[in-house]
DOKOLMAR-67011 format. One line per 8 residues: number of its first residue (from 1); their letters; for each residue x, y, z of N, C-alpha, C. Coordinates in steps of 0.1 Angstrom, whole numbers, plus 5000, padded with zeros to 4 digits. Example, Ala and Ser with C-alpha at 12.3 -4.5 7.8 and 13.67 -1.06 7.14 Angstrom:
2
1 = AS = 5132/4943/5078/5123/4955/5078/5132/4967/5078  5128/4978/5071/5137/4989/5071/5129/5000/5079
// end
This chain:
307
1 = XXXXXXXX = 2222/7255/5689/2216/7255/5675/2216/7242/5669  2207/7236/5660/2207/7224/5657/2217/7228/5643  2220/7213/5643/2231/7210/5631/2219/7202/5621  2217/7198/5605/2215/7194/5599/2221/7183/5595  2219/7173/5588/2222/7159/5579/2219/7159/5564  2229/7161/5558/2223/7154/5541/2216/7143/5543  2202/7140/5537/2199/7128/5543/2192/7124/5522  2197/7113/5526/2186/7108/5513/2181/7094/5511
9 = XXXXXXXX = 2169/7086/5506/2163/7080/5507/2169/7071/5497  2175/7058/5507/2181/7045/5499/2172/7034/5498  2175/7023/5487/2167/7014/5484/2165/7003/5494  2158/6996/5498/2161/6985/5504/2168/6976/5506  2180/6971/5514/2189/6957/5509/2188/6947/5525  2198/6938/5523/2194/6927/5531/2198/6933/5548  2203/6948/5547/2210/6953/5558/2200/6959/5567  2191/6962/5558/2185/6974/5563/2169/6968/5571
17 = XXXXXXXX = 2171/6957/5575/2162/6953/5589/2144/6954/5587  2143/6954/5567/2130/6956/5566/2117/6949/5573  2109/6951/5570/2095/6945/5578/2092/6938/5570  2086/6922/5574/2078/6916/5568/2068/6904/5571  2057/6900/5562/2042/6897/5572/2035/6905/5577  2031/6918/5573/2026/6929/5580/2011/6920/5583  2000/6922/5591/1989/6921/5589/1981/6928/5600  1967/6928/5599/1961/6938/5607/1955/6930/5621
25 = XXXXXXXX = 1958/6933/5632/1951/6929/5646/1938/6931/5650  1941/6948/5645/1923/6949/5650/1920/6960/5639  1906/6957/5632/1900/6967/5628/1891/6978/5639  1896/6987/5637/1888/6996/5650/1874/7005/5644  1868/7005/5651/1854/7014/5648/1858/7030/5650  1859/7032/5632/1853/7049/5636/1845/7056/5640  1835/7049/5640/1823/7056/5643/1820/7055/5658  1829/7049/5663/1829/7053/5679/1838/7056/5685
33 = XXXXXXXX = 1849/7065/5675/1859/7076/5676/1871/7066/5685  1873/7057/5679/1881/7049/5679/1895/7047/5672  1901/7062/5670/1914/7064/5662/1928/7065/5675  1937/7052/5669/1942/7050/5679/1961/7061/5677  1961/7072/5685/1971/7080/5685/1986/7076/5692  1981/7065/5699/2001/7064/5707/1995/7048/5711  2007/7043/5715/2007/7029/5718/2019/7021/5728  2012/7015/5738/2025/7005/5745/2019/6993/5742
41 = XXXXXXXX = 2032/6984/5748/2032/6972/5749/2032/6967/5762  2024/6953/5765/2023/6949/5778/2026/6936/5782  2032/6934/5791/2037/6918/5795/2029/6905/5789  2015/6909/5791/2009/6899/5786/2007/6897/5768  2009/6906/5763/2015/6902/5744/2001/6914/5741  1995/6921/5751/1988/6930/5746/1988/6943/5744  1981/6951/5738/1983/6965/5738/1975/6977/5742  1984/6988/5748/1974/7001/5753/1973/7011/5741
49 = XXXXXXXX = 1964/7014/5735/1965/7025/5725/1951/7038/5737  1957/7047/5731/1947/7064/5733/1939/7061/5722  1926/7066/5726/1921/7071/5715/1918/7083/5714  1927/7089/5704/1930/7104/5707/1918/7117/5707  1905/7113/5702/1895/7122/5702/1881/7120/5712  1882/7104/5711/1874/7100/5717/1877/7100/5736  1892/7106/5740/1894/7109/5751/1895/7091/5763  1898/7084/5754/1896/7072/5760/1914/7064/5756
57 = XXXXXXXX = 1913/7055/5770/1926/7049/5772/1918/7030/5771  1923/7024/5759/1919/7013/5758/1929/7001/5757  1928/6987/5759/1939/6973/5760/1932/6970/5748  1941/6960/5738/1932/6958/5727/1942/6943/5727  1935/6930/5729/1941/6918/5730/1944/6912/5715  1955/6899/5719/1957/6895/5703/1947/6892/5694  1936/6888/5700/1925/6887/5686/1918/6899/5685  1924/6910/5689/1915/6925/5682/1907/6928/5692
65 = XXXXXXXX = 1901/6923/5706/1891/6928/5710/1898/6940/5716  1887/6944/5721/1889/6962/5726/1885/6964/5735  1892/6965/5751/1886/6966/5762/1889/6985/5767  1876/6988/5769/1882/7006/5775/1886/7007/5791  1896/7008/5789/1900/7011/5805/1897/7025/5809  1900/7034/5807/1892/7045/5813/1889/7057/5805  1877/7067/5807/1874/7080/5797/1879/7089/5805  1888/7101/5796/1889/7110/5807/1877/7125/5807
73 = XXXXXXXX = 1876/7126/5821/1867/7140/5816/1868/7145/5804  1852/7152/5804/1851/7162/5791/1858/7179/5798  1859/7183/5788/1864/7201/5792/1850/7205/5789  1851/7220/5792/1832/7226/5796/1831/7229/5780  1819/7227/5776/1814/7227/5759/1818/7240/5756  1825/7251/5761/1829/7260/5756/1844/7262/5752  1851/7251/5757/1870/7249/5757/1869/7246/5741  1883/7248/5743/1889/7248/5724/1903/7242/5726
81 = XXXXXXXX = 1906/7232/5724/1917/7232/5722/1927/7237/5715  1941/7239/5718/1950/7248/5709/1951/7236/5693  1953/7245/5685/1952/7238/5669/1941/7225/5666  1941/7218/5673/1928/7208/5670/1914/7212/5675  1914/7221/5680/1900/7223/5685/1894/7211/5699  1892/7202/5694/1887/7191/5703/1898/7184/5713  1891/7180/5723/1903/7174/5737/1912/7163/5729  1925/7164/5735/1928/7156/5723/1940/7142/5734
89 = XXXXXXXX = 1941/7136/5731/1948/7121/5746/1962/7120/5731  1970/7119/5737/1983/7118/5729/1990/7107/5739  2002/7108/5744/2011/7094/5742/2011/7086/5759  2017/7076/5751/2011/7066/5767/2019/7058/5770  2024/7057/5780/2034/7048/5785/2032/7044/5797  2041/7030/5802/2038/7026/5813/2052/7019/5822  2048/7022/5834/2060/7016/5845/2057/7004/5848  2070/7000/5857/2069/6989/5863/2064/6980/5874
97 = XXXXXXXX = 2050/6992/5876/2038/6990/5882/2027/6982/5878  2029/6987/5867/2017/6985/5857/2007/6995/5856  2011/7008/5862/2006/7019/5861/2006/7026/5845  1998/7031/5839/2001/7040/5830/2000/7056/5828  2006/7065/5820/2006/7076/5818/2002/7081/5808  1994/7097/5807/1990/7098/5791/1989/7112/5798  1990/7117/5781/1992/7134/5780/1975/7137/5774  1972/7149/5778/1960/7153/5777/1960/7169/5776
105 = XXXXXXXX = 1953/7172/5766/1949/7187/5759/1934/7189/5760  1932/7199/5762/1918/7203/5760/1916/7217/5761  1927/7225/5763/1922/7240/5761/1919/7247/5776  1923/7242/5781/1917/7244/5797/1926/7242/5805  1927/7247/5823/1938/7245/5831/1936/7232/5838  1924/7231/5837/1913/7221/5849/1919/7209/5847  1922/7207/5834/1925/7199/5822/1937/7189/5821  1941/7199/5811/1953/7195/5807/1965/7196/5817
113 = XXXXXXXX = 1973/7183/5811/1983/7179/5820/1988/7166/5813  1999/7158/5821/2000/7143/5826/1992/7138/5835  1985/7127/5832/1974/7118/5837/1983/7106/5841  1979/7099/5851/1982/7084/5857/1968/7078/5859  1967/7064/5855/1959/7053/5859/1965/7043/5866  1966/7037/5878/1970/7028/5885/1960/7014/5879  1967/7006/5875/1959/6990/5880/1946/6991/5887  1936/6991/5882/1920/6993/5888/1915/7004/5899
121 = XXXXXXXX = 1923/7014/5892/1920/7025/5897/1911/7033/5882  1912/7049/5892/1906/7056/5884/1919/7069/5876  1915/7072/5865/1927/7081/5857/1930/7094/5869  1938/7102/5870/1937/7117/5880/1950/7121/5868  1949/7133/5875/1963/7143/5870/1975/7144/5879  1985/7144/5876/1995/7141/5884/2005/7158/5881  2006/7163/5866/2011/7172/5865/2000/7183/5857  1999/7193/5861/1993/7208/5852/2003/7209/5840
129 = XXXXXXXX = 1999/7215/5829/2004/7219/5818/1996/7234/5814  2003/7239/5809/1995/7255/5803/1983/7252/5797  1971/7258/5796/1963/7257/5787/1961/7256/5773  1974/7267/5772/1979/7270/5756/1984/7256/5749  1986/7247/5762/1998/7236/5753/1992/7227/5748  1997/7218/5739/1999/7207/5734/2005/7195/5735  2006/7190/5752/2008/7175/5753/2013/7164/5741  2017/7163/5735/2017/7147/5725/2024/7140/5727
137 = XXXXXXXX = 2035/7137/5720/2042/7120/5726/2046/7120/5743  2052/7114/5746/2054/7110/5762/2066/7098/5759  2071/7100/5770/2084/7088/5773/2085/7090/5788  2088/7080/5793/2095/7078/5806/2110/7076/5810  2118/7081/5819/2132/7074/5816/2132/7064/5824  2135/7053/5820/2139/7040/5827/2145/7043/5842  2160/7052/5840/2169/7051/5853/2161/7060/5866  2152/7071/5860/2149/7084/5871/2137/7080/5871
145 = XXXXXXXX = 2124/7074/5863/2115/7074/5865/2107/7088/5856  2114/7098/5857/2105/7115/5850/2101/7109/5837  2092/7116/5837/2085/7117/5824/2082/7129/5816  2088/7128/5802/2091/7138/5790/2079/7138/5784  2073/7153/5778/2063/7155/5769/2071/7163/5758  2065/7161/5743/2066/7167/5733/2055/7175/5731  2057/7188/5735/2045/7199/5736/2045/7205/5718  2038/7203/5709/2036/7204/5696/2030/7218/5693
153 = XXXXXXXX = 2026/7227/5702/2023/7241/5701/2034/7247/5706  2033/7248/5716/2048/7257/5723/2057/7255/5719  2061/7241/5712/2078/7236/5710/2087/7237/5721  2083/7229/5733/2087/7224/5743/2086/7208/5747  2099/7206/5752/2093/7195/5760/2095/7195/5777  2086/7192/5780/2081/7192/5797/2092/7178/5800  2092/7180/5816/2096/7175/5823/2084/7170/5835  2085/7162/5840/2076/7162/5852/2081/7144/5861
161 = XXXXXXXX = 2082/7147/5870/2090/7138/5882/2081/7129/5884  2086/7118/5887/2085/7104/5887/2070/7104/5894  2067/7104/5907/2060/7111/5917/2048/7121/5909  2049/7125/5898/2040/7137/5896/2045/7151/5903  2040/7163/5900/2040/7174/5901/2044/7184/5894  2054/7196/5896/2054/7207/5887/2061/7202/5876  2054/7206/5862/2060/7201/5851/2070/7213/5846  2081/7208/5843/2093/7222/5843/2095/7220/5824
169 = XXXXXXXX = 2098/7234/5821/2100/7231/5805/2119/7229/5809  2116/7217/5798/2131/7209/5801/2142/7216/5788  2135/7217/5775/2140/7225/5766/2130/7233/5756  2137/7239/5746/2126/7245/5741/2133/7251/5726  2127/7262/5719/2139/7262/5706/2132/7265/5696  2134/7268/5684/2132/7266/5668/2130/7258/5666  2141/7243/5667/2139/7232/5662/2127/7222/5664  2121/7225/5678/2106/7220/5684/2098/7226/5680
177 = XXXXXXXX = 2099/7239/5674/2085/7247/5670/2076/7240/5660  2065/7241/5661/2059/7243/5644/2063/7251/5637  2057/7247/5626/2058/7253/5610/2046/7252/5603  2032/7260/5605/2019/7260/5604/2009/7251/5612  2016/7240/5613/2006/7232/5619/2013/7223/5633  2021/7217/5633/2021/7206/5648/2035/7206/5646  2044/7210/5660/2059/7205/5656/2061/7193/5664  2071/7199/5676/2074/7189/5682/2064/7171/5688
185 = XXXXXXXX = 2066/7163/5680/2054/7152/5684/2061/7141/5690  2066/7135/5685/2066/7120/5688/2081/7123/5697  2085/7111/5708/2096/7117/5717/2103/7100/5726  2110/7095/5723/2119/7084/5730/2127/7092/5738  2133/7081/5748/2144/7081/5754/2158/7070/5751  2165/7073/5748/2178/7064/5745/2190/7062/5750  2197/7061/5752/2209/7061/5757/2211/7078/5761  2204/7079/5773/2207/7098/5781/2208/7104/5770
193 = XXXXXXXX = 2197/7100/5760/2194/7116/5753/2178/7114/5749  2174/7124/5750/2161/7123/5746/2154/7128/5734  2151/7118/5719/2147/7120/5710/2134/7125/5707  2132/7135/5698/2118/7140/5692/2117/7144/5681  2105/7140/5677/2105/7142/5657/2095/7156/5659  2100/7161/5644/2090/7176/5647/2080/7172/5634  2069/7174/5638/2062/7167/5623/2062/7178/5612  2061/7192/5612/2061/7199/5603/2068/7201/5595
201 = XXXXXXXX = 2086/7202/5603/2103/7200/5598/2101/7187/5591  2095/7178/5594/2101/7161/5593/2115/7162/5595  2116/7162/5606/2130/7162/5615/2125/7154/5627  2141/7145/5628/2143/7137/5636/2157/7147/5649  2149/7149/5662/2158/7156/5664/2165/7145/5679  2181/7152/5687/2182/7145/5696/2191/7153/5706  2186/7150/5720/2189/7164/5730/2198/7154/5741  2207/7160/5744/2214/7152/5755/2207/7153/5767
209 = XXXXXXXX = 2207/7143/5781/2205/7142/5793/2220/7147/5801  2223/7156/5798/2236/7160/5807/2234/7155/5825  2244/7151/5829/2250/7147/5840/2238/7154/5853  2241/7164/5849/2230/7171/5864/2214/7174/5860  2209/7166/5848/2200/7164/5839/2190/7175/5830  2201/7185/5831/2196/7194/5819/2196/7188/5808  2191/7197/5797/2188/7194/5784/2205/7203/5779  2214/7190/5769/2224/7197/5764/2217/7200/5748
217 = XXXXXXXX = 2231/7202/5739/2225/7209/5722/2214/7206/5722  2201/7209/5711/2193/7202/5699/2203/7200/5689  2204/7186/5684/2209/7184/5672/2203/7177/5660  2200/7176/5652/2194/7171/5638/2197/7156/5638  2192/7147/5641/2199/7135/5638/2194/7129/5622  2182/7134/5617/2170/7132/5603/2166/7141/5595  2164/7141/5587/2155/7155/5579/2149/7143/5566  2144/7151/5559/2132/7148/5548/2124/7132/5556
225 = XXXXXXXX = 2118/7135/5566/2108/7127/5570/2091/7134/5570  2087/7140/5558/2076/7145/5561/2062/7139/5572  2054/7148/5576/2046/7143/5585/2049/7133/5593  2063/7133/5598/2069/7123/5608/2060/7126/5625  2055/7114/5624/2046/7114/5643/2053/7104/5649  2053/7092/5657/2063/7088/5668/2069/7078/5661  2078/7072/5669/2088/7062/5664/2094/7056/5672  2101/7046/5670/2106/7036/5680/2117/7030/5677
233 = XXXXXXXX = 2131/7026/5683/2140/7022/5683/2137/7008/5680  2145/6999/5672/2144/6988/5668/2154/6978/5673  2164/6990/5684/2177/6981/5695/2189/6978/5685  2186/6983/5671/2205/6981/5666/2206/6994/5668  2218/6999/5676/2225/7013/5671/2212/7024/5676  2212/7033/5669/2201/7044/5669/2194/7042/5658  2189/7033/5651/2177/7029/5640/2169/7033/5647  2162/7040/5640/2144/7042/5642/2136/7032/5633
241 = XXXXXXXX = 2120/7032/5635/2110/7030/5629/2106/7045/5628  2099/7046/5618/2094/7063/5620/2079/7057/5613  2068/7067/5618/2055/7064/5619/2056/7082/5603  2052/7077/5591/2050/7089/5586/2036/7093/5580  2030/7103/5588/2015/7098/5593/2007/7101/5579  2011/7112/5570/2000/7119/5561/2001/7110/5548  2016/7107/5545/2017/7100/5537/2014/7084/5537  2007/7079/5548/2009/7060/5552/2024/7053/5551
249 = XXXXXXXX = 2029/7053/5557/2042/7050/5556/2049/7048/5564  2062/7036/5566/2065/7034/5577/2082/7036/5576  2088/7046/5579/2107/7046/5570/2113/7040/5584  2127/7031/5578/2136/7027/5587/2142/7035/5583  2147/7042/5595/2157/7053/5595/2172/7053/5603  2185/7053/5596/2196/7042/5598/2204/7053/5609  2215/7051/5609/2217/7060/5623/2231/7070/5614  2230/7069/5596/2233/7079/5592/2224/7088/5590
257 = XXXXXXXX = 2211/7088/5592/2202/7098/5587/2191/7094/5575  2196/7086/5572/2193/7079/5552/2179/7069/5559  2172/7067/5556/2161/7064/5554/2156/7054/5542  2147/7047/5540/2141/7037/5538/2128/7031/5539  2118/7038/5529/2106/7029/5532/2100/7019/5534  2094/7011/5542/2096/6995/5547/2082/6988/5549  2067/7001/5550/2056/6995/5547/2047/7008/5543  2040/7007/5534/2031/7015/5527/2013/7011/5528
265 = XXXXXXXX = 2011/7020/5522/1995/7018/5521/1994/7002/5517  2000/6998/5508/1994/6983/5505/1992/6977/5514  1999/6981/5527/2005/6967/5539/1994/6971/5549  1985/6982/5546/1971/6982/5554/1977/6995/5559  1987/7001/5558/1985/7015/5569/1975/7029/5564  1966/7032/5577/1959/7043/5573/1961/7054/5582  1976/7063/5579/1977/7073/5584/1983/7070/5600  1994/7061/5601/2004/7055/5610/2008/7074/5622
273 = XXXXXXXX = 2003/7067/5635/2012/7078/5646/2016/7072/5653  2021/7056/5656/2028/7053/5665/2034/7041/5661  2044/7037/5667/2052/7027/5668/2059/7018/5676  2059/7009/5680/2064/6999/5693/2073/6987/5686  2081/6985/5696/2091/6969/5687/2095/6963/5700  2094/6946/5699/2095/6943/5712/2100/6928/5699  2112/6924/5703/2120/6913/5698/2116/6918/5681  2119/6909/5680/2112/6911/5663/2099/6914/5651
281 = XXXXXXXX = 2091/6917/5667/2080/6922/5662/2076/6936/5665  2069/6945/5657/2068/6957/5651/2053/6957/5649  2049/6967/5666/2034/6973/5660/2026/6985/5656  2016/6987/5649/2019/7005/5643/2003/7004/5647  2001/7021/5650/1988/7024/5655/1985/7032/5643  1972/7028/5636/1965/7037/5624/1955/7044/5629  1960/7057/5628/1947/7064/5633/1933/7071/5619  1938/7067/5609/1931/7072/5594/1927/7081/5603
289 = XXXXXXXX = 1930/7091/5605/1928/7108/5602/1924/7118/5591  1932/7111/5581/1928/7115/5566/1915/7104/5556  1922/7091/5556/1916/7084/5549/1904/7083/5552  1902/7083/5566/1888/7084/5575/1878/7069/5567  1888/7060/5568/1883/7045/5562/1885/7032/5575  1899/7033/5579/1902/7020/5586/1911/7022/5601  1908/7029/5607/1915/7030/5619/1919/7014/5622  1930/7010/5625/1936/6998/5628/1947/6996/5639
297 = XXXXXXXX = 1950/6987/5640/1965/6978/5651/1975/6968/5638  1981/6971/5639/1990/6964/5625/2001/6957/5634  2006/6948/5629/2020/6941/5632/2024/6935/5620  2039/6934/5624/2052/6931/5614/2062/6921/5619  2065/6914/5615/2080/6906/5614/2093/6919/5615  2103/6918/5622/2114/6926/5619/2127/6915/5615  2133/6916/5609/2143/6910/5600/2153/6910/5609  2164/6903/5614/2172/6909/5623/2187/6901/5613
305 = XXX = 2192/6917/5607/2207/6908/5604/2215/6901/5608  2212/6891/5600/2221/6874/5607/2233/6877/5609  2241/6891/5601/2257/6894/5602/2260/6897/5620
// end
């Protein structure tokens, strides 16, 4: 059973590792469904974002251009996806191949799953997922190689082996469920436990990697994060970045639970789902979903306490 946090929203001070310099990388084209849903980072200082509708996996270099590395199939004009209706490309990560991975929905068996692209290859499916489900964030574990899904309809998260194949539900719960609309989304790996925010709760939740690699408790590590979609460790402690998608917003969230807003609409966000931090810099993927104005690539300065 998950445990809760009193959590309440503190001011800014010199401790709290705010962002600053935000500016925009790339303005993206909506009109060629160009809203970017999840995001890595790549050796060369560039980035992979999804584009979550348009069903496409793209590199977008430091001066903003936008290369598509690959489309995935369409589902047959009669599929529906579960709660979005449309196919939908959710989170993406990559090994030490230079291979990447992405989760994929579309309402269908044929379909949906875990996807791999190899280095100048072509996308395939590596694991099935139910039709019913909801694929969205993804993580890999560093030590085993498996790869975690945040299933946002079912309130599960998948498991699926390094190699590809059967995707096993690793845990599952109340705390992953929705609550009218999308739960379990956004999903790290940390020190042998595996975190996931539920967007509907705005909970930040955290599941142990037990020894023979079950899933131990769900526990609450956050609450009042509304519309919370993915997030990323910033390497002090268990700080997050949290992406808070409905409201544009970006909270550093401390590793008592307490929270802190750190960039807003002014700083250019339109409707933030992802988050990456690599040394002191901090990139966020705008998918304007709502604002339906500026799909973007943002980056930030991270402050790193001199103490």
């Amino acid at each position: 059973m998950a445990s809760a946090l009193t959590v309440n929203t503190v001011p800014a001070d010199a401790s709290t590792l705010p962002l600053t310099a935000p500016q925009v990388v790339a303005h993206l084209d909506l009109a060629q469904g160009r809203q970017p849903e999840n995001l890595t980072l790549l050796p060369n200082g560039n980035t992979v974002v999804t584009f979550a509708f348009s069903r496409q996996v793209a590199e977008i270099d430091c001066h903003g251009a936008v290369r598509i590395l690959a489309t995935l199939p369409a589902p047959a004009a009669d599929a529906t996806t579960p709660v979005l209706k449309s196919p939908f490309l959710g989170g993406v990560v990559r090994d030490d191949s230079g291979a990447l991975y992405f989760a994929y929905a579309t309402g269908t068996a044929d379909l949906t799953g875990i996807w791999r692209l190899a280095p100048g290859g072509t996308p395939r499916r590596i694991a099935t997922l139910p039709a019913d489900a909801l694929p969205n964030g993804l993580a890999r574990d560093e030590r085993t190689g498996d790869l975690y899904a945040a299933d946002s309809v079912l309130g599960t998260v998948w498991r699926v082996p390094a190699r590809g194949g059967a995707a096993v539900p690793w845990t599952t719960g109340t705390a992953l469920k929705p609550n009218g609309f999308l739960g379990a989304n956004g999903i790290k790996i940390r020190d042998r436990a595996v975190w996931v925010s539920n967007l509907d709760n705005g909970t930040l939740l955290r599941v142990p990697i037990r020894p023979d690699g079950t899933a131990g408790p769900t526990t609450v590590a956050a609450t009042d994060l509304p519309g919370i979609d993915d997030f990323a460790f910033t390497g002090r402690g268990n700080q997050v970045l949290a992406a808070l998608n409905a409201s544009n917003r970006i909270a550093l969230v401390a590793d008592n639970g307490t929270h802190t807003i750190v960039l807003d609409h002014t700083d250019g966000l339109q409707n933030p789902t992802s988050v990456a931090v690599r040394g002191d810099r901090v990139w966020v993927a705008d998918a304007a979903y709502l604002t339906q104005q500026d799909p973007n690539l943002l980056t930030a300065r991270l402050l790193r306490d001199p103490r």
